[in-house]
C-alpha positions as CSV (number, residue, x, y, z in Angstrom):
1,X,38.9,-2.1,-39.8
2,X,40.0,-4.4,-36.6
3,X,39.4,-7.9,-36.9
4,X,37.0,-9.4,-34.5
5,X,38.1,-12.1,-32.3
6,X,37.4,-15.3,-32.7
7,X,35.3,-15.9,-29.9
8,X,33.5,-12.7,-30.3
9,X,32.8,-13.8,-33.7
10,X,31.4,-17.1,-32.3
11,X,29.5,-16.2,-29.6
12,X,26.9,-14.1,-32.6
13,X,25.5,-17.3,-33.0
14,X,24.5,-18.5,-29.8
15,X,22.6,-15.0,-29.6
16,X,20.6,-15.6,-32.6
17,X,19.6,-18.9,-31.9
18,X,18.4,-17.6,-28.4
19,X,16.6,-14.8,-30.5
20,X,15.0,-17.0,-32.9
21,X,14.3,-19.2,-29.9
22,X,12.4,-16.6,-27.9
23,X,10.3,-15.6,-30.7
24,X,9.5,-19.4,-31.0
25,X,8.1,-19.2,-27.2
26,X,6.4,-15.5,-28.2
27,X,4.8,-17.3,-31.0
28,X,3.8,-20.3,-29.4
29,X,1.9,-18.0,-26.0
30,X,-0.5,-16.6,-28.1
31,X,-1.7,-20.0,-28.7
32,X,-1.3,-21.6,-25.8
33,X,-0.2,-18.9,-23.4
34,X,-3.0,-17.5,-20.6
35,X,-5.6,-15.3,-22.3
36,X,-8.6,-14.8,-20.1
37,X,-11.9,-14.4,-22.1
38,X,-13.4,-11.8,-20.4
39,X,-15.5,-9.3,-22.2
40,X,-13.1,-6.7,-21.9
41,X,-10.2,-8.5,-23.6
42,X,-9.3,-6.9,-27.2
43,X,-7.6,-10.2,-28.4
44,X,-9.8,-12.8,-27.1
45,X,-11.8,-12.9,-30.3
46,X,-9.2,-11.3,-32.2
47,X,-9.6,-12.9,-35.9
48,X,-5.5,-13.3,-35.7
49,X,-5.8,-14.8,-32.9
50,X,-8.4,-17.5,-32.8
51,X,-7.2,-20.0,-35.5
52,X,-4.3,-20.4,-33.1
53,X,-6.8,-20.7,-30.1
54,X,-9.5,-22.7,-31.3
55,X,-8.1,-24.5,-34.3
56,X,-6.8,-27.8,-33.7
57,X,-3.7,-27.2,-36.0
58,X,-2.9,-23.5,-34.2
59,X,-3.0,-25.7,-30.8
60,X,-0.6,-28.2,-31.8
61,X,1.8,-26.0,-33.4
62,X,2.0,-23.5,-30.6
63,X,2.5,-26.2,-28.9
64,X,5.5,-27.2,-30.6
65,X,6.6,-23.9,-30.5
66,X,6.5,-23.1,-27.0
67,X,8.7,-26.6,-26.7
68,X,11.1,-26.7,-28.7
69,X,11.5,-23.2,-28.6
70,X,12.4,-23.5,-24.7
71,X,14.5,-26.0,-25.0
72,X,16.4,-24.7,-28.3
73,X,16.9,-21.1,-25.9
74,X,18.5,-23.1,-23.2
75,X,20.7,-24.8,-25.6
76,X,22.0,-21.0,-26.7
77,X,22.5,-20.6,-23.5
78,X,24.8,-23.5,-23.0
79,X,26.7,-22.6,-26.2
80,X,26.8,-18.9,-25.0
81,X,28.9,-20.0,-22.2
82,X,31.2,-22.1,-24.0
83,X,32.0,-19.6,-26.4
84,X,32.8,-16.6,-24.5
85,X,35.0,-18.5,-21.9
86,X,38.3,-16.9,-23.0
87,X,37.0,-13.6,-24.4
88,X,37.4,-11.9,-20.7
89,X,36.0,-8.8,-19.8
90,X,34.4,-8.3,-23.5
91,X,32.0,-11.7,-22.4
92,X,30.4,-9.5,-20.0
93,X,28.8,-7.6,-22.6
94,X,27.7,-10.2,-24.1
95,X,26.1,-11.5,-21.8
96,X,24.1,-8.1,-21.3
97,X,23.5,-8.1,-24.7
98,X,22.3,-12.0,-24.9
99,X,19.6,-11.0,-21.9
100,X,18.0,-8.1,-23.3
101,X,17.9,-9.7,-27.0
102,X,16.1,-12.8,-25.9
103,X,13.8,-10.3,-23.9
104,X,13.0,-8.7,-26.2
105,X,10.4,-11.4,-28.1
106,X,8.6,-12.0,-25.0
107,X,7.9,-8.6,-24.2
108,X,4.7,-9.3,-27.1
109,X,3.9,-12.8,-25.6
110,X,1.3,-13.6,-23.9
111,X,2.0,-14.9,-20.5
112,X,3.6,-18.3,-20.0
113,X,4.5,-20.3,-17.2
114,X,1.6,-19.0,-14.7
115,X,-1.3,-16.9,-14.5
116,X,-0.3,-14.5,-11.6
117,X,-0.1,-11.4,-13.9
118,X,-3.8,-11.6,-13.9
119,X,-3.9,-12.1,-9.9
120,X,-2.0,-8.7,-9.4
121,X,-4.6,-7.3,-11.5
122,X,-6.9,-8.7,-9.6
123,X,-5.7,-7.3,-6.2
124,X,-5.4,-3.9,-8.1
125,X,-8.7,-4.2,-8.8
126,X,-10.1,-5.3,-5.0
127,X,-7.5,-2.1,-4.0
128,X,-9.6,0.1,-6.5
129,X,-12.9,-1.0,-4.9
130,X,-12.2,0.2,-2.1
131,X,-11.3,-3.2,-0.6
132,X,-7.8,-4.5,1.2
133,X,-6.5,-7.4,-0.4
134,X,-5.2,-8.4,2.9
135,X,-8.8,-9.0,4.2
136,X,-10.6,-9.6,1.0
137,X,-10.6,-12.4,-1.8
138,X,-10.5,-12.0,-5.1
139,X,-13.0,-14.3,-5.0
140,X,-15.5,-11.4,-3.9
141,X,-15.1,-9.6,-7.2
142,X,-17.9,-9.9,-10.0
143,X,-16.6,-12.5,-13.3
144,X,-13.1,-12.7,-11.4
145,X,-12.8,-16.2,-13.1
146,X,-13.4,-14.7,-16.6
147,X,-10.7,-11.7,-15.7
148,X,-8.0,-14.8,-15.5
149,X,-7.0,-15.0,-11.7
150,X,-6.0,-18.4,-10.7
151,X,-8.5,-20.3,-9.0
152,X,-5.8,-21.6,-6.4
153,X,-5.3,-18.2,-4.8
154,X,-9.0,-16.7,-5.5
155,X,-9.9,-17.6,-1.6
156,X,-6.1,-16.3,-0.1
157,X,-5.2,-13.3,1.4
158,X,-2.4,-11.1,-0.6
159,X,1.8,-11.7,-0.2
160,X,2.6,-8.6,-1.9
161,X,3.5,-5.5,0.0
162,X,2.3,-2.2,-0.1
163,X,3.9,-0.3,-2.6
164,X,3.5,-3.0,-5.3
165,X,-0.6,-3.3,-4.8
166,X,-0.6,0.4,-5.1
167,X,0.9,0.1,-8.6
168,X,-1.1,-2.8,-9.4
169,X,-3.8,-0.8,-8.3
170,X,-3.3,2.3,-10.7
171,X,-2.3,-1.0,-13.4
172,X,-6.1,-1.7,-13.2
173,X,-7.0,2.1,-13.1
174,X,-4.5,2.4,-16.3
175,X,-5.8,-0.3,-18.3
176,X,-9.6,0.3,-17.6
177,X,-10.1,-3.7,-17.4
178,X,-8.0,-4.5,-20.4
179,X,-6.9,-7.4,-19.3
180,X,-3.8,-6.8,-22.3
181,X,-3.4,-3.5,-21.0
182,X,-2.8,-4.5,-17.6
183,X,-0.2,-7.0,-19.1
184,X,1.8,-4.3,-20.3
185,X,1.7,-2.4,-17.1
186,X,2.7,-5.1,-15.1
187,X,5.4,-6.2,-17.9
188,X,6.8,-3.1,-17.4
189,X,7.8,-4.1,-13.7
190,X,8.7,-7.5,-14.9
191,X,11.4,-5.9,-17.0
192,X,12.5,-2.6,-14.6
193,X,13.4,-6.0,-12.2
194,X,15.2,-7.9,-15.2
195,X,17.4,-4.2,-15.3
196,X,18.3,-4.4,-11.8
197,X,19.6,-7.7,-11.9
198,X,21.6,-6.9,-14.7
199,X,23.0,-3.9,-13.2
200,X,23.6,-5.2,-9.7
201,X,25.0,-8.7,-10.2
202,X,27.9,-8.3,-12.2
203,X,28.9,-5.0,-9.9
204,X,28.6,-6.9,-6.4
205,X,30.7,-10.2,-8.0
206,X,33.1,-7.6,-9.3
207,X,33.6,-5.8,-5.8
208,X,33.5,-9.1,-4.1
209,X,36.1,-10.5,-6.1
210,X,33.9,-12.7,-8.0
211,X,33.4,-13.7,-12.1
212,X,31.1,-11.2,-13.3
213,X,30.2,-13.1,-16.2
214,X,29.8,-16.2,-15.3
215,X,27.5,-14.3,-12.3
216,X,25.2,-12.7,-14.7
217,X,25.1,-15.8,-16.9
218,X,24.1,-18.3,-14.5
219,X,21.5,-16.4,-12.5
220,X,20.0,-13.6,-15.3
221,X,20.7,-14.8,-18.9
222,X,19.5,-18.1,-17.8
223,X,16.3,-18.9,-19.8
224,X,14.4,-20.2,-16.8
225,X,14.7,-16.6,-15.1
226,X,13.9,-14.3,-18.6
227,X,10.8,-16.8,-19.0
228,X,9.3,-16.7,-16.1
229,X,10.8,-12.7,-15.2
230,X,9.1,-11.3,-18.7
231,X,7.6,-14.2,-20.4
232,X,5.5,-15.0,-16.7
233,X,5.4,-11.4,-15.9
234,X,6.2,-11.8,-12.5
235,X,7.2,-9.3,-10.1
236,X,10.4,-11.7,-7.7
237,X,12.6,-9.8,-10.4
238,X,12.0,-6.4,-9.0
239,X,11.9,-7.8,-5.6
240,X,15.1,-9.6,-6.4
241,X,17.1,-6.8,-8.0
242,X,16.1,-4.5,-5.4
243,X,17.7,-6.4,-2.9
244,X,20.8,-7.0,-4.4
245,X,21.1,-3.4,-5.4
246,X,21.0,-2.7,-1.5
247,X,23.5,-5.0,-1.0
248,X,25.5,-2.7,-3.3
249,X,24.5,0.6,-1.7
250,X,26.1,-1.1,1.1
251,X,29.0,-2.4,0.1
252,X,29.7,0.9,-1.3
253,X,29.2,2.4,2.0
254,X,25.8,4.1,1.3
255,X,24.3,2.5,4.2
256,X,21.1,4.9,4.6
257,X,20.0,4.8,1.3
258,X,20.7,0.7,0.9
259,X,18.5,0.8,3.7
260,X,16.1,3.0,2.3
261,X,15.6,0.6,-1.5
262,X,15.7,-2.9,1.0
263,X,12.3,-1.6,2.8
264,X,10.9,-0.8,-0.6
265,X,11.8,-4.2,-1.8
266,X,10.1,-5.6,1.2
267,X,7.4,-3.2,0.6
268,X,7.0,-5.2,-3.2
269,X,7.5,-8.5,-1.7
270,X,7.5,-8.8,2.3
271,X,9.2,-12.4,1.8
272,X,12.5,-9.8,1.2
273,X,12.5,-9.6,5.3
274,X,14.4,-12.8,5.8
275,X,16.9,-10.6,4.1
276,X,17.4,-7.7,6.4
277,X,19.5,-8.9,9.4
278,X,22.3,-10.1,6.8
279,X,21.9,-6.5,5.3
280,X,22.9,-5.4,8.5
281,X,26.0,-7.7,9.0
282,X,27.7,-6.7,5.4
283,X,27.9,-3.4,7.6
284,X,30.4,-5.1,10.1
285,X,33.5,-7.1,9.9
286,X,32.5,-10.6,10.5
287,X,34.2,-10.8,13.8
288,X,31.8,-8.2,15.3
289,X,30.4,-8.7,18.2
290,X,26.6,-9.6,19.5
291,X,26.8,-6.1,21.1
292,X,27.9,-4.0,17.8
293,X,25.5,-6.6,15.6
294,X,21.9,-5.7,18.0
295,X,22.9,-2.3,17.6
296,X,23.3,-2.0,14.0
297,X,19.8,-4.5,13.6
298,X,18.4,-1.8,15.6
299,X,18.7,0.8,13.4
300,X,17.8,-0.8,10.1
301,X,14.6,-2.3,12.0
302,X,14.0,1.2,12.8
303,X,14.1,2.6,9.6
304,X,12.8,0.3,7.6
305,X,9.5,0.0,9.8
306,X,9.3,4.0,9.3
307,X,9.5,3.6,5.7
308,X,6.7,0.9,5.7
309,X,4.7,2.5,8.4
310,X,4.6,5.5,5.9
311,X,4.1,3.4,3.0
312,X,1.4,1.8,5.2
313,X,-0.1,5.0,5.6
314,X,-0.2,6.5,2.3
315,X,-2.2,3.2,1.1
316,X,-4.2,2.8,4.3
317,X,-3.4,-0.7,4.0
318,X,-0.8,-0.3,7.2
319,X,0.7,-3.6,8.0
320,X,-1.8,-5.8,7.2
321,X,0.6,-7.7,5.1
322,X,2.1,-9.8,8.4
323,X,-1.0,-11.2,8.7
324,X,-0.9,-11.8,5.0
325,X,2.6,-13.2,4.9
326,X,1.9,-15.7,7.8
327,X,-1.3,-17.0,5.9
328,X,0.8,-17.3,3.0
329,X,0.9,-21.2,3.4
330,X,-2.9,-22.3,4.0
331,X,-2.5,-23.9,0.7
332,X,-0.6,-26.4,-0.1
333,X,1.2,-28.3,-3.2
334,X,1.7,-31.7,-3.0
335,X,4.9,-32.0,-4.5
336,X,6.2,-29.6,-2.0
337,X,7.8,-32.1,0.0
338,X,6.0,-30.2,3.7
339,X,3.1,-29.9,1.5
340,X,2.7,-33.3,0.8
341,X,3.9,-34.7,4.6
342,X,1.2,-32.2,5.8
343,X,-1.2,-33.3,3.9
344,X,-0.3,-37.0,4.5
345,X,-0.1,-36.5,8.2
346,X,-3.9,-34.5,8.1
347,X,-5.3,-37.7,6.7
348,X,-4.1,-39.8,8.9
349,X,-5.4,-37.6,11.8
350,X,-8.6,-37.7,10.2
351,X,-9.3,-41.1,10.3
352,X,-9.1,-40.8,14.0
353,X,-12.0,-37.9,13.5
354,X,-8.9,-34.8,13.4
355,X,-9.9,-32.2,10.5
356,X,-7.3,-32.6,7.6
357,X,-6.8,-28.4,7.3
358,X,-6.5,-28.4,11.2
359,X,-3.9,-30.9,11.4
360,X,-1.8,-29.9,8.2
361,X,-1.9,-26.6,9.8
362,X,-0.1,-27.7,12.8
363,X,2.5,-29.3,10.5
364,X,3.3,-26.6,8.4
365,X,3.4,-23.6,11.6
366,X,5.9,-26.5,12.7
367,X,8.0,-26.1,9.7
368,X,7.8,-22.4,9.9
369,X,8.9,-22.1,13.2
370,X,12.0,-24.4,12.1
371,X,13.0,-22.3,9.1
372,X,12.5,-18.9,11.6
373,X,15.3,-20.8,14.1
374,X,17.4,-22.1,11.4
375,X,17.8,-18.3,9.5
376,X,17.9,-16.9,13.5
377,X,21.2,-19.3,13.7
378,X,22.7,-18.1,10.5
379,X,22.3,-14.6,12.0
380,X,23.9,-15.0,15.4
381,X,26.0,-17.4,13.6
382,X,29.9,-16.9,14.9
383,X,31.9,-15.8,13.2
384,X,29.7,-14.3,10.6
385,X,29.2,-16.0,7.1
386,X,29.2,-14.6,3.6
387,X,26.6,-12.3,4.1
388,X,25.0,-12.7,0.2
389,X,25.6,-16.3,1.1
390,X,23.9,-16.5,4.2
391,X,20.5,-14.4,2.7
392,X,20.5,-17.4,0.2
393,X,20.8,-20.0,3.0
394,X,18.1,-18.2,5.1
395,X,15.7,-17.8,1.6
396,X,16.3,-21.4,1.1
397,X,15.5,-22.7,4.7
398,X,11.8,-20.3,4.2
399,X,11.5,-22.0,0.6
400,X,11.8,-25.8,1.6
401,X,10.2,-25.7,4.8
402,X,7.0,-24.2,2.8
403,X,4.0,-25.8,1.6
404,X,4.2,-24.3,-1.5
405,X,6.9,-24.0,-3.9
406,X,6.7,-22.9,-6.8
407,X,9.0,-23.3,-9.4
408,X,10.5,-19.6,-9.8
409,X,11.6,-19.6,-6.0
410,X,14.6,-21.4,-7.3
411,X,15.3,-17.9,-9.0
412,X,15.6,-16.1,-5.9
413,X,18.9,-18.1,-4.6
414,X,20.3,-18.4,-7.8
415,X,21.9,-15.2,-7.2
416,X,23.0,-15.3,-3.7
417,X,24.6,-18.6,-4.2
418,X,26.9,-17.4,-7.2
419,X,28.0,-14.1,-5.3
420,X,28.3,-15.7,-2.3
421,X,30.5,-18.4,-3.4
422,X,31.9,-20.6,-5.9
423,X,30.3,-23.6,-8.1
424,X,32.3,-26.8,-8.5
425,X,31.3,-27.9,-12.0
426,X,28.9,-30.6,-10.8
427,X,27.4,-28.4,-9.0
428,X,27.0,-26.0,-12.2
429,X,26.0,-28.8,-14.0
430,X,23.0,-29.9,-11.9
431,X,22.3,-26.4,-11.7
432,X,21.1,-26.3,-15.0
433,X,20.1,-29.5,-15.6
434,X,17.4,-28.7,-12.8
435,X,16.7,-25.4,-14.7
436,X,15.8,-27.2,-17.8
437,X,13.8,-29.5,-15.4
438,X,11.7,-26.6,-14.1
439,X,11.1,-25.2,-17.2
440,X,10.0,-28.4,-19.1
441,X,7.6,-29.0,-16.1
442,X,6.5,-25.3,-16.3
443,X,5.6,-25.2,-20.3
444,X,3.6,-28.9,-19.7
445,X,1.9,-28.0,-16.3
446,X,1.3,-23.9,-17.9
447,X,-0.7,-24.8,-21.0
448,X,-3.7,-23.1,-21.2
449,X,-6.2,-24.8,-24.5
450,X,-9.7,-24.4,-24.7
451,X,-11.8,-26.9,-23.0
452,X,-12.6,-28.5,-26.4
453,X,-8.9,-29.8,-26.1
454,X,-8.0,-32.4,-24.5
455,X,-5.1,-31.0,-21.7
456,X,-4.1,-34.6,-20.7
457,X,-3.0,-35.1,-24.2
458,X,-1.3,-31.9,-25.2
459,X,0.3,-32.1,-21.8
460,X,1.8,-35.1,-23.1
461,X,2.3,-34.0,-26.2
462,X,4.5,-30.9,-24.9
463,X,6.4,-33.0,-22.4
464,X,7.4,-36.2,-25.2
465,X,8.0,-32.8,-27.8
466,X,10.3,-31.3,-24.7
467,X,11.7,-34.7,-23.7
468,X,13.4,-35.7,-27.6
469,X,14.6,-31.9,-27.9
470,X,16.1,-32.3,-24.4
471,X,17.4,-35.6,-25.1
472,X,18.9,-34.6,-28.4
473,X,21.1,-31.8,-26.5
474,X,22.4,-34.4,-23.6
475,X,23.0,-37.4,-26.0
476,X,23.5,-36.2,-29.4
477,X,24.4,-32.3,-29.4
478,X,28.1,-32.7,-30.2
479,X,28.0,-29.4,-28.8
480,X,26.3,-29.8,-25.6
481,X,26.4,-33.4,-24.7
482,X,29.6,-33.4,-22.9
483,X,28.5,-31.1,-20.7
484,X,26.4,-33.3,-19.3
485,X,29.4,-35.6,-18.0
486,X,29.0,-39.3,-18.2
487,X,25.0,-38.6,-19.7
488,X,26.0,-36.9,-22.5
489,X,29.6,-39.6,-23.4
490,X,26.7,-42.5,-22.9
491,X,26.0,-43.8,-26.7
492,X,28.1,-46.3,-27.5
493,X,30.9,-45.5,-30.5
494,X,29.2,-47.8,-32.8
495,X,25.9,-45.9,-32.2
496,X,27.5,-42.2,-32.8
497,X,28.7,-44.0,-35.8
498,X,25.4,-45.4,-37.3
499,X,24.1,-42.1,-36.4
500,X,26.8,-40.2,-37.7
501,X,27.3,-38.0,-34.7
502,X,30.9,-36.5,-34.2
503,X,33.0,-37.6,-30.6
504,X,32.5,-35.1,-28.1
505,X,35.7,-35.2,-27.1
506,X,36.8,-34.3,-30.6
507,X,34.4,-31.4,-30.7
508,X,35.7,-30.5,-27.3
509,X,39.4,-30.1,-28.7
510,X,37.9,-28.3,-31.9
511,X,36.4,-26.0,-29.7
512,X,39.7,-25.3,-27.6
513,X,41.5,-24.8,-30.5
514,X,39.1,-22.1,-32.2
515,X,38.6,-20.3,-28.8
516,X,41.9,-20.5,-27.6
């Protein structure tokens, strides 16, 4: 029988701790993961599943669980990296491997890191009444509080395109109510999206001369996408992988039907349009003229508006999603940096008798208008740029200029950034260091207790629970702290010594010498 090598043998554990990691988070949601009490719900008063709801010692360990369980899945990711460095084109499979086996756990969670799931059941349902979600609120349904929407977009017309409310629509329809059946009709989207980016990535850095495993293991194995992709249930996955799997059609010269899967991308998500003139430039060389560029923006305008007129028809919701998507920002976060300077700039007008809403809103169709010039400029842009590149520069400019951002948006550049070109390792380095950010911030901000609980404290709780895990990896870890740089090399000798903990760079070496 061959021998294994080394690395392969080494990367096995980095695998099962993210395994036994994501069945840590798994465990932990169905304490503190969103579960709407409505009177449909078959696990709301489920005997296995209230000690861990309404029981004191269920919250707390959950809790735990959900932290340490995060953190513990992004240090498996870390060491994933580190150990399939030199293994060459065999890493690639593992890293396919590592994203559907950490999956697979939170395929039975219940969901973590927002609430939306139950929104797009929501909207399914408003579909099913006969209403358009584009005109509507969910607000207008009977018990939609009890059903699990969030409150935040109750009173806000839809962002989703066509062809995704029709399957949320049928979700509803499906699940008769069930708010856990609907779950698992819309997890089912969540992971067909996680498949496409699996698929896509490694193929377009591979005919773009890229690293196909590092491109897969930065934007797809990384635990802040499979937690919020399947974990959250969200849908940006299918929108995402749709779009890069056009950009392969493309690149692979079949223009029609890369054409043909971008509208129904746009049709899940109509955000995906910012997309569609840099579509049309991976067509052309990048020395093309204005002349050759109008003309070929011509035709995928053309055809992708017939697709989404048809769409439009089918549903009879038309294209009542551009009034949707330019409504899209009436709310507002205040740690959005234009949601907070709108909102800053409304009070100040209101002391001068201005309405706050009427004033904000001037600010933030400001902002729009800016992001629309900047991604028009990266279009006309001469000669062209990277056109993967440029998609994430134009998705970027639409994200920071917004009132809202959430924390998953970051998930849609990931990819275009690491096709499009390549990270210094500072720049890798913040990359996930912000990641592990996000996600932190997502498990304390995401916890959903009973209101016999006090949230304040488990908040803090989860974030000092998160925080000592965290700081255990960048300090401590002799395995991950020096790749944190100068953070992770900043104990003193006679600390690591007290404290027993190895010198980094002598882990380092050991770990060159057993890989190499």
């Amino acid at each position: 029988m061959a021998k294994q090598p080394a690395g392969m043998t080494d990367s096995k554990g980095p695998i099962l701790q993210g395994l036994l990691a994501s069945a840590m988070v798994t465990c932990g949601s169905w304490g503190v993961g969103w579960l709407p009490y409505a009177q449909e719900s078959v696990l709301a008063r489920s005997p296995l599943v209230l000690p861990l709801r309404a029981e004191t010692l269920g919250v707390i360990i959950c809790t735990l669980l959900l932290a340490v369980g995060t953190v513990l899945l992004f240090r498996a990711w870390l060491r994933l990296r580190q150990t399939t460095k030199n293994l060459g084109e065999q890493a690639l499979g593992l890293m396919r491997r590592a994203a559907w086996t950490w999956s697979a756990p939170m395929v039975f969670s219940f969901p973590i890191l927002s609430q939306d799931v139950y929104s797009y059941l929501s909207q399914g349902r408003l579909m099913h009444s006969g209403l358009s979600p584009y005109e509507n609120w969910v607000s207008q349904l009977p018990g939609w509080f009890a059903q699990g929407a969030d409150s935040l977009w109750a009173e806000s017309s839809s962002p989703y395109g066509p062809l995704f409310l029709v399957y949320a629509r049928m979700a509803y329809y499906v699940s008769g109510g069930v708010p856990e059946y609907g779950v698992i009709m819309m997890r089912l989207v969540a992971v067909a999206g996680v498949a496409l980016c699996v698929y896509s990535i490694p193929r377009l850095a591979q005919r773009l001369g890229g690293d196909p495993t590092w491109t897969l293991w930065v934007s797809v194995v990384n635990p802040l996408f499979l937690m919020n992709m399947v974990g959250g249930v969200h849908n940006d996955g299918l929108m995402l992988g749709g779009v890069l799997l056009a950009f392969l059609l493309v690149y692979r010269n079949r223009r029609v039907l890369g054409i043909v899967v971008m509208a129904l991308s746009i049709a899940i998500k109509p955000v995906m349009l910012l997309t569609l003139p840099f579509l049309g430039l991976a067509m052309l060389p990048a020395d093309a003229r204005l002349r050759a560029r109008v003309r070929v923006w011509l035709w995928i305008s053309v055809l992708t508006v017939a697709i989404l007129a048809v769409l439009g028809a089918v549903t009879g919701l038309w294209f009542g999603w551009i009034a949707g998507m330019a409504s899209s920002g009436d709310a507002a976060f205040p740690y959005a940096p234009v949601g907070l300077l709108g909102l800053l700039i409304g009070w100040v007008g209101s002391l001068f008798g201005a309405s706050i809403s009427s004033v904000s809103g001037v600010v933030y169709t400001i902002f729009k208008i800016l992001s629309m010039a900047i991604i028009a400029w990266l279009a006309l842009r001469k000669p062209a740029g990277h056109p993967l590149l440029y998609s994430g520069y134009a998705l970027a400019a639409s994200v920071l200029l917004a009132p809202i951002i959430q924390p998953w948006y970051i998930l849609w550049l990931i990819p275009f950034f690491a096709l499009g070109r390549k990270f210094s390792v500072g720049q890798e380095r913040l990359l996930y260091v912000m990641c592990l950010i996000l996600a932190i911030a997502g498990v304390v901000d995401q916890l959903s207790v009973a209101q016999w609980f006090s949230l304040l404290w488990m908040r803090i709780f989860a974030a000092l629970v998160g925080l000592l895990c965290v700081a255990y990896m960048v300090f401590i870890d002799p395995k991950t702290a020096p790749l944190f740089g100068h953070l992770g090399r900043r104990l003193s000798p006679r600390t690591r010594k007290l404290l027993r903990i190895p010198n980094p760079e002598e882990t380092r070496q050991q770990d060159r010498d057993a890989t190499g």
